[in-house]
N, C-alpha and C positions, 0 to 999 in steps of 0.2 A: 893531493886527492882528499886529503885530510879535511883539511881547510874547506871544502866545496861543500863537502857531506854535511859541517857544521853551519855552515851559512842559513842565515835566518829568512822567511819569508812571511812578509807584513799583507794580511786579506782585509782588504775596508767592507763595509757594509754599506749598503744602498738601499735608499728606501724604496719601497714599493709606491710609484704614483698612486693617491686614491680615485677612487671614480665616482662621478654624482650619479646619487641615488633621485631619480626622476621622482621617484615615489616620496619619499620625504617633505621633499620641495615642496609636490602638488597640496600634502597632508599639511603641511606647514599652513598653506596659503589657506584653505577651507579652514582649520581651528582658528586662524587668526580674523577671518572674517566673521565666522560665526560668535567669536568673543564682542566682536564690534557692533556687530549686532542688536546682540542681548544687552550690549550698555545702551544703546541708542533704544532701543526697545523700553529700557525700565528707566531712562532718564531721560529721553523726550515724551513729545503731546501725543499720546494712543490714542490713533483714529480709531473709532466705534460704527461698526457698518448696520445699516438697518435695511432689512428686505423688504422692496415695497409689496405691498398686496391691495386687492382691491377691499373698497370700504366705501361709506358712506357717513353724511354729518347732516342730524334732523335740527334745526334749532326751531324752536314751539314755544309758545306763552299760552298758557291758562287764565280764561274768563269767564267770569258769570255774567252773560248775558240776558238781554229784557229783548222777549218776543215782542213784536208789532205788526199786524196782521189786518186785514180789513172783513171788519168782523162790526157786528150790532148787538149789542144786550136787545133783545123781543121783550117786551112787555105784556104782561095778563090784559084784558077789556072789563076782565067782570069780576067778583069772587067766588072759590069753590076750592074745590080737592081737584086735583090735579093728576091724568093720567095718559102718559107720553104712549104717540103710535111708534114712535121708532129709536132705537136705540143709537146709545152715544157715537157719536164719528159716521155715523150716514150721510151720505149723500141724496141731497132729495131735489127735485124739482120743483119749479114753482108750482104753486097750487094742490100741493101734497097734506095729507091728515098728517099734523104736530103731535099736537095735543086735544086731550078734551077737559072739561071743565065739568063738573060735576057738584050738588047742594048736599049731595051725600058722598064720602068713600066708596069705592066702586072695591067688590070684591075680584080683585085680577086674579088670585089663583086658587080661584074656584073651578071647579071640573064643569068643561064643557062637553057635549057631544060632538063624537069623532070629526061629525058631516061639519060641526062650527070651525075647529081646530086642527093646524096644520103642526103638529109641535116638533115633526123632525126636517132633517136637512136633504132636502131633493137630492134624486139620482145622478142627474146634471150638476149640481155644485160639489157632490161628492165626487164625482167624475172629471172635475175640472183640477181640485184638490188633487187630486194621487196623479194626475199628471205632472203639474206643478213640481210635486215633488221628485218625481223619478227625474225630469226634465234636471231639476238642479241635482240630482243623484249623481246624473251621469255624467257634468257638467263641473261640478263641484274642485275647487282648488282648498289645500290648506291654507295657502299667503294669502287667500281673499276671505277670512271669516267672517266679514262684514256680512258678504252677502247672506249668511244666515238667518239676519236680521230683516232682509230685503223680501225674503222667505215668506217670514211670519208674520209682516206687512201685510204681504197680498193674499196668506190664507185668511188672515183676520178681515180682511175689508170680504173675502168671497164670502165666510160665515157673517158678517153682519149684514150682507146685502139680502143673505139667506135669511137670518134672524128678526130683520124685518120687516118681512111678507110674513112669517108667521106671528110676530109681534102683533101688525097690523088687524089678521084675520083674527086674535085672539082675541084681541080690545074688542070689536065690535062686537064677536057673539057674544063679550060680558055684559056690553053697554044693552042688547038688545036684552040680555038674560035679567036686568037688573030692574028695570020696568022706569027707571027716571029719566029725567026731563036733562038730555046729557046735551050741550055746546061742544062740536068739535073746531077746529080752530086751521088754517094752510099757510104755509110759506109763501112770503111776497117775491121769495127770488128764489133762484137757483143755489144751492149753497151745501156746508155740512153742517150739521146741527153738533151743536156741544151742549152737556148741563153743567156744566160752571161755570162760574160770573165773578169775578173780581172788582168792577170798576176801571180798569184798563182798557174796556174797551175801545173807547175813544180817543182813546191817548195816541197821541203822533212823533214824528219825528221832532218836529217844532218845538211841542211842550214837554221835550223830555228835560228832566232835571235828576241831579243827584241822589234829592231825597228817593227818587223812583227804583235805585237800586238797593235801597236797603229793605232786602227782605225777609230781617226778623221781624216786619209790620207788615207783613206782607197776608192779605188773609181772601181768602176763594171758598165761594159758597156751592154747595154742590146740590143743584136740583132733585128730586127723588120722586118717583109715583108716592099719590096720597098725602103730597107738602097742602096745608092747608094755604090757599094766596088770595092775594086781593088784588085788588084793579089797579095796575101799574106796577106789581113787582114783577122783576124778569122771570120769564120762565125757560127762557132756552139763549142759548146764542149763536146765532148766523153767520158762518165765514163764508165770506162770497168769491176769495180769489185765491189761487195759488202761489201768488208773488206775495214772500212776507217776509220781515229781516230781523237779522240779530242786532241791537244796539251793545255795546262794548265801552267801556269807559279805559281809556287808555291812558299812562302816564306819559309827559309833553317828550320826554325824549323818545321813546316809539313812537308818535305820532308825527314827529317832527321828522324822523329819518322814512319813515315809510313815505311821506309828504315827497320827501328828496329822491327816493327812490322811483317818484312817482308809478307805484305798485297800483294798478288800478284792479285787478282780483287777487286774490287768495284762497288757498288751500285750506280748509277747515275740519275739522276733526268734532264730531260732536259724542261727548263720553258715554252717553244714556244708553245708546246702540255700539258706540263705536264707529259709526258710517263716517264716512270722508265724499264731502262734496267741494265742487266749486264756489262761491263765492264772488260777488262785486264789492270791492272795494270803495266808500270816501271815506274819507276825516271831515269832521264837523266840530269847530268849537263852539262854545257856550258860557259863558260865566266863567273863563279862565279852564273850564274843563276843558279835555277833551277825548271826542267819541268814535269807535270807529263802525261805520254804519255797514253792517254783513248783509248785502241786499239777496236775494234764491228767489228761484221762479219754478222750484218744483219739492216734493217731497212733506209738504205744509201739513199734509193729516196726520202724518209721525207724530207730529209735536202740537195737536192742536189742544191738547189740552193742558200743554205746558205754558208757563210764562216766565219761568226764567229755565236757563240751560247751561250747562256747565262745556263750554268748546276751548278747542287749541286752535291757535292762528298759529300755520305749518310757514311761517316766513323762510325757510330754506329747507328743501330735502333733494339734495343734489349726493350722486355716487358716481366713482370714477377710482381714481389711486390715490388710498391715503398715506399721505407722507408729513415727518416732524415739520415745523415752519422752522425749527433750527437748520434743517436741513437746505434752504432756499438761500440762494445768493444771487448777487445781482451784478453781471459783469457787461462792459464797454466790447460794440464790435463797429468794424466798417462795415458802410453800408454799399453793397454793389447791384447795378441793374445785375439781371439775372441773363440778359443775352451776352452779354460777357464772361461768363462760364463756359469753356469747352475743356477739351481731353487731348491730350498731345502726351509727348515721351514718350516714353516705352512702355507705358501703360494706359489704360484705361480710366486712369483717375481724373479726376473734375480739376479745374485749374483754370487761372488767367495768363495771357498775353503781355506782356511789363516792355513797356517802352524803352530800351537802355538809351544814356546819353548820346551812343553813337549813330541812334536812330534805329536799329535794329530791334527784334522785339526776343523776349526769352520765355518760355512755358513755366511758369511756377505751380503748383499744386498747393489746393490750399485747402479748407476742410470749410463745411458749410455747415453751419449752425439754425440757420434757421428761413421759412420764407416766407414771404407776404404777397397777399393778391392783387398787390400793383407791382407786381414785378421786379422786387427787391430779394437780396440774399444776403444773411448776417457772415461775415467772415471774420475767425480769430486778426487779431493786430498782431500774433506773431507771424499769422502768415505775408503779411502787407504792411509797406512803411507809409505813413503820412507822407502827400503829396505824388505816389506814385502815378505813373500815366499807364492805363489800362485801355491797350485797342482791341474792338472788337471783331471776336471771328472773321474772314471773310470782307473786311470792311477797313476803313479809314476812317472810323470817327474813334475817336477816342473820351474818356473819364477819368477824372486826377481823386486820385484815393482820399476821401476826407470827413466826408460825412459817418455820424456813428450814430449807433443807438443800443442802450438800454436792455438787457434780455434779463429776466425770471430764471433761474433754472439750478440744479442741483450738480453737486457729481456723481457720473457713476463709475463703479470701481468693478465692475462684471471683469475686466482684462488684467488688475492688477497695479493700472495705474488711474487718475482720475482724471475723467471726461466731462465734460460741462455737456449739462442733456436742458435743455430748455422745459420748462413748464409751465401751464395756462389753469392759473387757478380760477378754479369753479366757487369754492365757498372755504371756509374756516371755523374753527372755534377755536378755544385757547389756547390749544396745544398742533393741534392738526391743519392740512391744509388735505380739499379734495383736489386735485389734478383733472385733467383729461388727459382719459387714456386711448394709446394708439395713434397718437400724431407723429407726422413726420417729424423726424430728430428731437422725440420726445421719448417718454418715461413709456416700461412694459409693465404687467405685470412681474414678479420676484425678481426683479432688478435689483440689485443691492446698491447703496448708494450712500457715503456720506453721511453719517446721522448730525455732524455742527459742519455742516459745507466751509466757514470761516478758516479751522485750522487745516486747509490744503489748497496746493496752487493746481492750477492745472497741469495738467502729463506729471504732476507727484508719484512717484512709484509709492502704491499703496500696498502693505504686507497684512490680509486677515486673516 
């Protein structure tokens, strides 16, 4: 019994199974990725995203142009003092009182009686004015301040058309008040009368020359009541047409690329007012110069007393989406008629037909980049192998995969990865390109996209 009680008994220990911790695991996996990350992050190429927005690109040249007009320096008949019926920039008809000629000075602001002198501005040109004006009151844009300019055009021709009818009636009650033996003098043609003379009047397209544009020699005489003249000096000058142009002296590489572009108008800008008109277009050489001839067929009283003008030639002002030119890449697609597009599988996705070798056909889905108005559609090469057979819908004819071409276009990264978006450049300068905006499988407004298209492939998962 003894012996029993003292008997030894031997307990092992056993370990507890452990159990996975799903949570650790999962925690494991996210730090370990997000370490990977951040190396690839600080030790590859950082794509840099650019949001497009819309914009616009003017490219302009500045010139000092040489008016040419069809005009005549008039000539005196006889000598005297000299005293104009109507004032600068009138329009007058043939056989209108100009001037008169006089053996004495003619006192012109001497006091007339009421019944001679008309000295203010009719009811009716007053009344046409404050129309005029409310009309563009009510009418009136910020972005158009030119018209301002268009404004003060047509009240100044209403007040001079005013100013000389009473010009007119005043000279004669002088000439009648003054008691002398006065010659008045009419226009041969229809036209506007200008008092200053240069010597250019004559001048044409033909004999233009170089020297004609330097005008520190440049010198205009300016008519005045009471100039003493004599027989054959000018006394007024006659423009008879509306049609008159800017000549431009251009450097041979503008002249040469506009030539190429065969640009036959242009957009013009003249600084004086700021007005922007149309323009006709030639180039003219001459002695190795060359010119470019700004032909207008309206607006000629503005500047009729100008002979040189300082204008921009607008060769580009195109708006649409401005985006970097770093941003433009230029990739290879097959070229597919577009009736071989249809929708099969289990969706409604676009896709072709593919011949297999066993003569049966299979629906592939494929993504369409771009179309043309002969009936073509650009398709990625991943979606399509060289030499495939494409049957169409509905049909037995078949097209073997081969033809490719050429697209323009950026990526966009809006989803995260990048997508080739085609684009259709408008214009350029050295940094930018304008786009058009809103085409099919093209570029939106705040599209992000790409700023060096070069460093990513397509479907690259992009992180910004």
């Amino acid at each position: 019994m003894t012996s029993q009680k003292n008997k030894s008994v031997s307990i092992k220990k056993y370990r507890k199974k452990r159990e996975i911790n799903l949570g650790i695991i999962l925690f494991s996996i996210v730090f370990i990725y997000l370490i990977v990350t951040v190396l690839l992050y600080f030790t590859g190429d950082n794509i840099s995203a650019y949001e497009v927005r819309e914009g616009s690109i003017v490219r302009d040249d500045s010139y000092t142009g040489l008016i040419l007009r069809e005009e005549t320096a008039v000539t005196a008949d006889a000598d005297g003092y000299i005293s104009y019926y109507q004032n600068e920039n009138s329009k007058v008809k043939a056989g209108t009182n100009i001037y008169a000629l006089s053996q004495q000075p003619l006192d012109t602001e001497e006091n007339v009686s009421a019944d001679n002198q008309n000295s203010g501005v009719s009811q009716e040109t007053l009344s046409g004015i404050i129309f005029q004006m409310q009309s563009f009151n009510e009418n009136y844009r910020p972005a158009d301040f030119s018209s301002v300019y268009s404004l003060k055009n047509e009240i100044n021709t209403s007040l001079q058309d005013s100013y000389s009818e009473t010009r007119m009636a005043h000279l004669g009650a002088v000439i009648e008040a003054s008691g002398q033996e006065v010659a008045s003098y009419t226009t041969p043609r229809d036209g506007i009368v200008a008092f200053t003379v240069d010597g250019y009047e004559s001048l044409t397209k033909e004999d233009i020359s170089a020297e004609n544009f330097d005008n520190t020699e440049y010198e205009s005489t300016v008519l005045s009541d009471q100039m003493k003249i004599s027989a054959g000096d000018p006394v007024y000058r006659l423009i008879t047409s509306e049609d008159w142009s800017v000549i431009v002296p251009l450097d041979k590489e503008t002249a040469e690329q506009l030539i190429d572009d065969e640009i036959a108008s242009v957009k013009v800008r003249i600084d004086k007012d700021s007005e922007t008109m149309r323009a006709a277009l030639s180039i003219e050489e001459k002695d190795g110069v060359y010119y470019g001839c700004l032909d207008f067929d309206n607006s000629m009283i503005r500047y009729a007393e100008d002979r040189f003008l300082n204008v921009e030639l607008i060769l580009e002002d195109e708006s649409g989406l401005k985006i970097p030119k770093s941003s433009v890449v230029e990739e290879k697609f097959y070229v597919v008629p577009e009736d071989y597009i249809t929708t099969g599988g289990n969706s409604s996705s676009e896709g072709v037909m593919i011949q297999s070798e066993s003569g049966g056909v299979e629906f592939t889905p494929v993504e369409i980049y771009d179309e043309s108005d002969e009936g073509e559609v650009c398709i990625s090469r991943e979606d399509l192998r060289y030499g495939d057979v494409l049957v169409m819908p509905e049909s037995s004819e078949t097209y073997t995969v081969g033809k490719t071409k050429d697209l323009q276009g950026v990526y966009n990264i809006n989803k995260g990865y990048a997508v080739f978006k085609k684009v259709s450049i408008l214009c350029e300068n050295d940094e930018y390109y304008i786009v058009r905006e809103g085409e099919s499988y093209g570029l939106y407004n705040y599209d992000h996209i790409v700023q060096n298209g070069s460093s990513v492939s397509p479907d690259e998962v992009v992180f910004q």
